[in-house]
C-alpha positions in Angstrom: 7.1 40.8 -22.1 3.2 41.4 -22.9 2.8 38.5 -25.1 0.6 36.0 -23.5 -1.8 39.1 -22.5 -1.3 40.7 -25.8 -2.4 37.5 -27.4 -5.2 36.7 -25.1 -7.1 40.3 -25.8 -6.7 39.8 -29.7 -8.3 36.6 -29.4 -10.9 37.6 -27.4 -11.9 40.8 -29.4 -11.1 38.8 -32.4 -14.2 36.1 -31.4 -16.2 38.9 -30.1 -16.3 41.1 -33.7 -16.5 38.4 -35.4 -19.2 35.6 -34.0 -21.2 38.1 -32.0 -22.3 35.8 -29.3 -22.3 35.5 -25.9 -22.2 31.4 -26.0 -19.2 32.4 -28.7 -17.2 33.9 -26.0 -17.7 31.5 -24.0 -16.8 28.3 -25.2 -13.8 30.8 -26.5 -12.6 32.2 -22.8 -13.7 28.6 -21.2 -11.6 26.3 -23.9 -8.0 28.9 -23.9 -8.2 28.3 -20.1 -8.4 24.6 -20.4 -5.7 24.7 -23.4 -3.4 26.4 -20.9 -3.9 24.3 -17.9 -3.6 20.9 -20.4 -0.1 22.4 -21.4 0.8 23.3 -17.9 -0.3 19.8 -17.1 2.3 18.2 -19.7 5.2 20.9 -18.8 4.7 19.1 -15.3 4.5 15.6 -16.1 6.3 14.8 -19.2 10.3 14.6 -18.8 10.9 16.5 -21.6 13.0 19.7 -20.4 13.0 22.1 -23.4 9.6 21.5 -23.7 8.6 22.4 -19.8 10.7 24.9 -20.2 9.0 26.4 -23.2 5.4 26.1 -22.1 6.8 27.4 -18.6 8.4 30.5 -20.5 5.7 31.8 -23.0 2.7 30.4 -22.0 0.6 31.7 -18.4 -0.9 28.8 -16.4 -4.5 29.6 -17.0 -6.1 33.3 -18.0 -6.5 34.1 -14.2 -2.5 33.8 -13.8 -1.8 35.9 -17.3 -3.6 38.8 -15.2 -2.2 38.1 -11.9 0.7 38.3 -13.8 0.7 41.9 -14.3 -1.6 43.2 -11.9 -0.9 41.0 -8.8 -3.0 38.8 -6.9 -4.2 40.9 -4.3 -5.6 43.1 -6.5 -9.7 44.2 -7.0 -9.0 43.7 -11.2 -7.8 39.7 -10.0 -11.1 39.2 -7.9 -12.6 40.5 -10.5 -11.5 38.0 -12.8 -11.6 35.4 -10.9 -15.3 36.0 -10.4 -15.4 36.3 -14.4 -13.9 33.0 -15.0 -15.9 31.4 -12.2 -19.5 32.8 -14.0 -17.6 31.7 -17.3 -17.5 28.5 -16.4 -21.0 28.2 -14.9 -22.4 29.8 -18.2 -20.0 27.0 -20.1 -22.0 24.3 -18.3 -25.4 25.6 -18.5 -24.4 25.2 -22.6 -23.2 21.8 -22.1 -26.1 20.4 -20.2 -28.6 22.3 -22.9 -26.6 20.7 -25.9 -26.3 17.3 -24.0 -30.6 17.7 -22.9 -31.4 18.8 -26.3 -29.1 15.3 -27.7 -31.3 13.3 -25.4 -34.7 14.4 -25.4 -34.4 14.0 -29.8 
């Protein structure tokens, strides 16, 4: 029942003790949400029923749905988290364009 949240805080504390960096989390948080959505993406468009139908079953949309899931959508802790993930994302680019600046200006 708890599964995809259960599994979505270990791997967040996981990446947290152990890399002890903010850029860590990051690209951690930022990357699960893609993986999710890429998956949701192929449950859609590929004709391949037991597969939609697992991804559909065990596997939340994107991190903001895994919450809504269990806390609703017109909650404060969803805002909340929205507003996470939307600052997670902006702090995800601001690494890309350093790592793609830094790649240039060599």
């Amino acid at each position: 029942m708890y599964v995809d949240l259960i599994l979505l805080l270990a791997i967040v504390l996981a990446v947290f003790f152990f890399f002890k960096r903010f850029s860590s989390f990051i690209y951690l948080i930022c990357s699960l949400d893609i993986l999710y959505r890429l998956l949701h993406f192929l449950a859609d468009n590929l004709k391949v029923p037991e597969l939609s139908t697992l991804i559909r079953k065990y596997i939340p949309a994107s991190i903001p749905n895994a919450i809504g899931n269990y806390v609703g959508t017109n909650s404060i802790i969803y805002t909340i988290v929205l507003w996470c993930m939307f600052f997670a994302y902006c702090a995800l680019l601001f690494y890309i364009i350093r790592i793609l600046a830094k790649r240039k200006y060599r």
